[in-house]
C-alpha positions as CSV (number, residue, x, y, z in Angstrom):
1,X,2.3,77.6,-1.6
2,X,2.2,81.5,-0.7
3,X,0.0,83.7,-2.9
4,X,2.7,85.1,-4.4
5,X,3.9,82.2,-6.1
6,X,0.9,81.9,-8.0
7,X,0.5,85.5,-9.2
8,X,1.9,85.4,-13.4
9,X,4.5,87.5,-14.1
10,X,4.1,87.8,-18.0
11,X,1.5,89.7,-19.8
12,X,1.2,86.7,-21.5
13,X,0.9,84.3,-19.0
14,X,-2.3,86.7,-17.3
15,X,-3.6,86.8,-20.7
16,X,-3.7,82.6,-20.8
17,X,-4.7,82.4,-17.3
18,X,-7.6,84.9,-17.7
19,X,-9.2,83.1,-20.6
20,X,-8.6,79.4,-19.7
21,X,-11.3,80.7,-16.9
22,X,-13.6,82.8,-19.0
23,X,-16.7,81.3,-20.4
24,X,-17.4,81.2,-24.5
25,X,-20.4,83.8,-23.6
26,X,-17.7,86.2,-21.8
27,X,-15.0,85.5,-24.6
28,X,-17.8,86.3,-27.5
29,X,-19.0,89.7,-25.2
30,X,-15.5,90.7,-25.0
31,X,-14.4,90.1,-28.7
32,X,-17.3,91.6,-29.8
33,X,-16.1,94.9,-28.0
34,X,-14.8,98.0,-29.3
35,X,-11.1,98.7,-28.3
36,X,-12.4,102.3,-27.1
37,X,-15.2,100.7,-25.4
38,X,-12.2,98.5,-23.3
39,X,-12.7,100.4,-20.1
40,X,-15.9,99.3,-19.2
41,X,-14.6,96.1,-18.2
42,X,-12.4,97.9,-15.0
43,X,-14.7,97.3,-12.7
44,X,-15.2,93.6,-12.8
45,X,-12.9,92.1,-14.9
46,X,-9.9,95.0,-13.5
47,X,-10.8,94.5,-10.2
48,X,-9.9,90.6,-10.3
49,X,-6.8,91.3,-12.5
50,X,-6.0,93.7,-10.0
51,X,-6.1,91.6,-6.7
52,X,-6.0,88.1,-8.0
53,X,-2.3,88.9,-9.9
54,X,-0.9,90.8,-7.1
55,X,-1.2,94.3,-9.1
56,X,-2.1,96.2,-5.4
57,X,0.5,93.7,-3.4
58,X,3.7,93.5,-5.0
59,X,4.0,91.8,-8.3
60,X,6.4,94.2,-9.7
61,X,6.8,91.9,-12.5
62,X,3.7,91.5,-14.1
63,X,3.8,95.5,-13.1
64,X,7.0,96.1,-15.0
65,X,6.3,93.9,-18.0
66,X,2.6,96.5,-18.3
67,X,4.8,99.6,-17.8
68,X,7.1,98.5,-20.8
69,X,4.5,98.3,-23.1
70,X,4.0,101.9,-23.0
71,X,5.9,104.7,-24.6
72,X,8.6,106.7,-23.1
73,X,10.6,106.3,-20.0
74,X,8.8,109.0,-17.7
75,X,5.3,108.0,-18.1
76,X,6.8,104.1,-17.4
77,X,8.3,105.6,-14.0
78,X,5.0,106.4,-13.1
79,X,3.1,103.8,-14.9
80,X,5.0,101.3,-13.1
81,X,2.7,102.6,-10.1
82,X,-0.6,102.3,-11.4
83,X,-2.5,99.0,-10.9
84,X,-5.4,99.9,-12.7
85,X,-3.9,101.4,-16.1
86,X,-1.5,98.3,-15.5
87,X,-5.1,95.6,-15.5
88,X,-6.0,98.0,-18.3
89,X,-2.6,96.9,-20.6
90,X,-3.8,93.0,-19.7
91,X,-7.6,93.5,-20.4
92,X,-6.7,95.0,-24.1
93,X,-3.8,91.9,-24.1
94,X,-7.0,89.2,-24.0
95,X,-9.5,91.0,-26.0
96,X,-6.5,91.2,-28.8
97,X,-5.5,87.5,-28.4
98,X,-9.5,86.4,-28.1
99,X,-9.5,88.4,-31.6
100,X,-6.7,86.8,-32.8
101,X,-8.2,83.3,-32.4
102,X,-11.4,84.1,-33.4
């Protein structure tokens, strides 16, 4: 099976993925986290979304489906280009559903 294959191509299937592994300690630490207060999980938690889900190698779907979420068709051109705002769109996609849940 090549690593592409496994890479999601859905926000919401990263979303799923990402917290069917995260512990209940990491789920409540994220939850309990202020949307603006988001970033300070790009290091460790961006830097697996980034290279685990192909962000930096090719996954121009789960790269697309990020750029669509944002507003307006020029920052998308050059959204569409940006790993890290793109694991950005997916961190804020599991703390919403981990809030939804709660």
């Amino acid at each position: 099976m090549s690593k592409k294959s496994c890479w999601p191509e859905t926000i919401k299937n990263a979303t799923e993925r990402i917290i069917s592994q995260m512990s209940e300690e990491e789920k409540r630490t994220l939850r309990g986290t202020k949307k603006e207060e988001l970033a300070k999980f790009n290091f460790g938690m961006g830097v697996y979304i980034r290279n685990k889900f192909g962000l930096v190698d090719g996954n121009d779907a789960l790269m697309k489906a990020c750029a669509l979420t944002q507003q307006g068709e020029i920052y998308n051109i050059f959204y569409g280009d940006d790993p890290e705002s793109a694991a950005g769109v997916i961190i804020e996609a599991v703390w919403k559903e981990l809030k939804r849940a709660a």
